[in-house]
N, C-alpha and C positions, 0 to 999 in steps of 0.2 A: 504494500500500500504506500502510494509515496506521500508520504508526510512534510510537513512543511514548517518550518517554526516564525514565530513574527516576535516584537521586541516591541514593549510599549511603552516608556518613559513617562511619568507625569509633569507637566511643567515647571514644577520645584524641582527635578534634580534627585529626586529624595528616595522614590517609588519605581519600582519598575515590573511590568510584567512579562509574561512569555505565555504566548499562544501556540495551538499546534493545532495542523487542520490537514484535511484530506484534500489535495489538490481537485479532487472532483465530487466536493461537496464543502466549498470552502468556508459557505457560510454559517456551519456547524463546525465552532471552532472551539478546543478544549482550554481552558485555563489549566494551566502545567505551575506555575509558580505566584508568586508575590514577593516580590525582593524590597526589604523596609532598608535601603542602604545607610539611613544615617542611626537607627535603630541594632542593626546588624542584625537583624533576623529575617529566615524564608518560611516562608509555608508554600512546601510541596505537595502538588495533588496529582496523585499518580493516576495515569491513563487506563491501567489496565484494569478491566474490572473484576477478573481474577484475585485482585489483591483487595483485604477486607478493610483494612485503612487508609480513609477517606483524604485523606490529611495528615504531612509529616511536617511537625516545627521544628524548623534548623537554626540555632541559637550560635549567634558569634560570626556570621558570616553576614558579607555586604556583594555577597552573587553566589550565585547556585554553587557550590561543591560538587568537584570532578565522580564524586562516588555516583550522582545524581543528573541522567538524561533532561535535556532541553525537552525530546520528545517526548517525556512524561514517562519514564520509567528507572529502573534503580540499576546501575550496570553490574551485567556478571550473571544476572537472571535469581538474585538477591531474593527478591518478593515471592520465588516460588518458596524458598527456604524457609522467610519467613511466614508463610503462610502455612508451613507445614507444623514449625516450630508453635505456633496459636492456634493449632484448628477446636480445637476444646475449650478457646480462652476468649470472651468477647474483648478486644481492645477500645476503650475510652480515647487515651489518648499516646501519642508517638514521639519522641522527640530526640532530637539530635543534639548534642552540647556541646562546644568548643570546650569552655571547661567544667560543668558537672562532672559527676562520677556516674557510671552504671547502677541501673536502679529498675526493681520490679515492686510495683507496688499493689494488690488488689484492693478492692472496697465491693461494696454490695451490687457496684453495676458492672462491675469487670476490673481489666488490670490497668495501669497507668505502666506505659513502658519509657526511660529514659537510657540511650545509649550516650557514654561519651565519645566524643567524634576519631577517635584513635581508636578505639575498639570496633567501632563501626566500619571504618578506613582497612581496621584489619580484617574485618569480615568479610567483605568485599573483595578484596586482594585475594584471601586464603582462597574463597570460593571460582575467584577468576585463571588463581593457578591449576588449579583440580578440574579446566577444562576438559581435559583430554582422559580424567579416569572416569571409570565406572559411576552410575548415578547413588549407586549403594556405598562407595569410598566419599563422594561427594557428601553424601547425608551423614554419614559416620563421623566427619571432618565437623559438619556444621552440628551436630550433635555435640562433640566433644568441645566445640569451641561456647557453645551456650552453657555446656555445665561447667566449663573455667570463670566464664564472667559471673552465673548466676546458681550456683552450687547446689544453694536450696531450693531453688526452682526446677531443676532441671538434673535428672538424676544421671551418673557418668554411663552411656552406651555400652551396649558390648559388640566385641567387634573387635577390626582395628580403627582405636580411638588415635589421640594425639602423640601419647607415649609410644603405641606400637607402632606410628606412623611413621615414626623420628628414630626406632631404628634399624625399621624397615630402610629408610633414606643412608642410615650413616653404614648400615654393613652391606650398601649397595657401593659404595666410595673406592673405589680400586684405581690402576693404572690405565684401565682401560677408558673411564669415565677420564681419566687427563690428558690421556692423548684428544678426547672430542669436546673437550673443552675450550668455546669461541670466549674472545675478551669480553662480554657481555656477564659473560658466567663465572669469572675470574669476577668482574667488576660483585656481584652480586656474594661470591663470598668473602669477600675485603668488606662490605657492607653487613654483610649476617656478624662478621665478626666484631665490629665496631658495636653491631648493636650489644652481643654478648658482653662487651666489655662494659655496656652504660648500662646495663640491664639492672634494676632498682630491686634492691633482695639481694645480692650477689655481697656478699661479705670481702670486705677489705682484702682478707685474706686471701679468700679465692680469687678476686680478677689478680691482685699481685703476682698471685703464682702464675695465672695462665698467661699474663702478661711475660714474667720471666723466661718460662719456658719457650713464648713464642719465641722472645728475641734471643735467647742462647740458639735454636732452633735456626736461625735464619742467620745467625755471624755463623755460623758452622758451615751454614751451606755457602756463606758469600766467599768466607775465606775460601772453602774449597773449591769453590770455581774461579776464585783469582789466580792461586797457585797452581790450578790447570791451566790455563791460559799465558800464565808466565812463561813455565815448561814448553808450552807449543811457541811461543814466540820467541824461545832461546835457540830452538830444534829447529824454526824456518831463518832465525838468519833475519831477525825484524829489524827495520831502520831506526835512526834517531826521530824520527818523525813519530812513528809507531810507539815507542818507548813512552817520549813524553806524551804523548795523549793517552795511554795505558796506565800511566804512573802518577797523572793528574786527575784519573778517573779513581784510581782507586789506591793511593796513597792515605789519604783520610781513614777509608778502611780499616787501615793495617794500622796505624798510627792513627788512637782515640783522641789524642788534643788537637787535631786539626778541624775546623768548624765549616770550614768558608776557603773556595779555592779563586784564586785570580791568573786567568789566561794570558800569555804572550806578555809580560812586562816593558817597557822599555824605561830600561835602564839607563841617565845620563851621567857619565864619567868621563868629562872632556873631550866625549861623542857620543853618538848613540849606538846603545846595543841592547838591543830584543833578549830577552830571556824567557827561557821555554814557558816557565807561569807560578806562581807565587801562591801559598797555600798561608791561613791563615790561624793563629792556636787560639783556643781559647783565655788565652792573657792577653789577647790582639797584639798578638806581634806577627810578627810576618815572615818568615820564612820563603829563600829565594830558591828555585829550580834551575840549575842548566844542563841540560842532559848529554851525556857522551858517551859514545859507544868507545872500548877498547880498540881498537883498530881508528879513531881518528887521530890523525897529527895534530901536533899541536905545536 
């Protein structure tokens, strides 16, 4: 159906709307939002009527949230989850927080649901990852992920939940997964990793250590791919040229009080003379390079 979205502004500046319409019934146009920009709050009205709530208040925002379709729907196919997650529970009311906390609250006409917008943001994502498994991994996933936020509400699945999921993933982790590893996917585990390190609960203790071990871990590999590289540039017979960009790359390395390296100096001593590059310690003093292979004259 080709869908169409329009943008309505109100002359203050303040209010903005979003319509959505069927190109061949234009005149039946749906209200998808209400944007209160100087307020910072949306009310979303999802399109589909599949989905039992009528209305989502988006708290903390001055324009629709990426989690959240111009064309009136929640991306990732979200609304079917949650619609599965409430089928036994009338919903009152919806809402999204920039900073609330997660919250289920019932009363005598049903539940009042509040996400905080990171946990909703994660919802979304987990749900958009697990495109490509099974509809039964996918539920199992959204299942686990509602009894982490909402413990007493929603009792832990059985299956594979979130634990069996994680290390179903880590005793899949081989040689073979690095050889078909694109920079995308390197980027994305530098990024899981950083989150581990900020992750709120994690005791002093522990990130310290896994911090250590990272980085004993990776001087061990750096050194030993310098002093390979050394070896093979001793065995090809490498230029002065080769040397100093080798030894200006990775001089620092090997030597902990260099901070800061400086390229190609020129040096003036009653003329000029270029020096191969200057490396800097941390007492900021400077240190001069000139590189010379054994076989030049001099």
């Amino acid at each position: 159906m080709p869908l169409v979205t329009e943008k309505i502004t109100e002359p203050s500046g303040n209010v903005e709307r979003i319509f959505v319409y069927d190109t061949r019934e234009p005149n039946e146009k749906h209200l998808v939002s209400i944007v209160d920009i100087r307020s910072k709050k949306v009310i979303f009205y999802p399109r589909r009527q599949i989905f039992k709530v009528k209305e989502i208040l988006i708290e903390g925002f001055d324009r629709l949230p990426p989690e959240f379709h111009e064309k009136g729907h929640i991306k990732s196919g979200v609304e079917y989850y949650l619609n599965k997650k409430f089928t036994d529970r009338p919903i009152i009311s919806f809402v999204v927080s920039k900073s609330e906390e997660n919250l289920i609250r019932k009363d005598k006409t049903g539940y009042r649901i509040r996400f905080n917008y990171n946990s909703f943001r994660e919802l979304r994502e987990g749900v958009g990852k697990l495109n490509y498994y099974s509809t039964r991994d996918r539920s199992l996933w959204v299942d686990s992920y509602f009894h982490q936020l909402f413990p007493r509400r929603f009792k832990k699945p059985k299956g594979l939940g979130l634990t069996e999921r994680t290390k179903r993933i880590v005793t899949q982790l081989d040689d073979v997964t690095i050889d078909n590893l694109e920079n995308q996917d390197i980027q994305t585990f530098w990024t899981f990793f950083e989150k581990l390190l900020k992750k709120r609960g994690m005791s002093a203790k522990q990130k310290r250590r896994i911090f250590e071990t990272a980085k004993l871990r990776v001087d061990d590999i750096t050194i030993s791919e310098i002093i390979s590289r050394f070896e093979t540039m001793l065995s090809s017979g490498a230029s002065e040229s080769k040397w100093a960009a080798y030894l200006r790359k990775n001089l620092f390395l090997i030597d902990a009080r260099y901070i800061d390296t400086i390229p190609q100096l020129n040096v003036q001593l009653g003329g000029t003379r270029n020096i191969d590059f200057g490396l800097v310690d941390s007492q900021a003093y400077l240190d001069v390079f000139e590189i010379k292979l054994p076989t030049t004259p001099f």
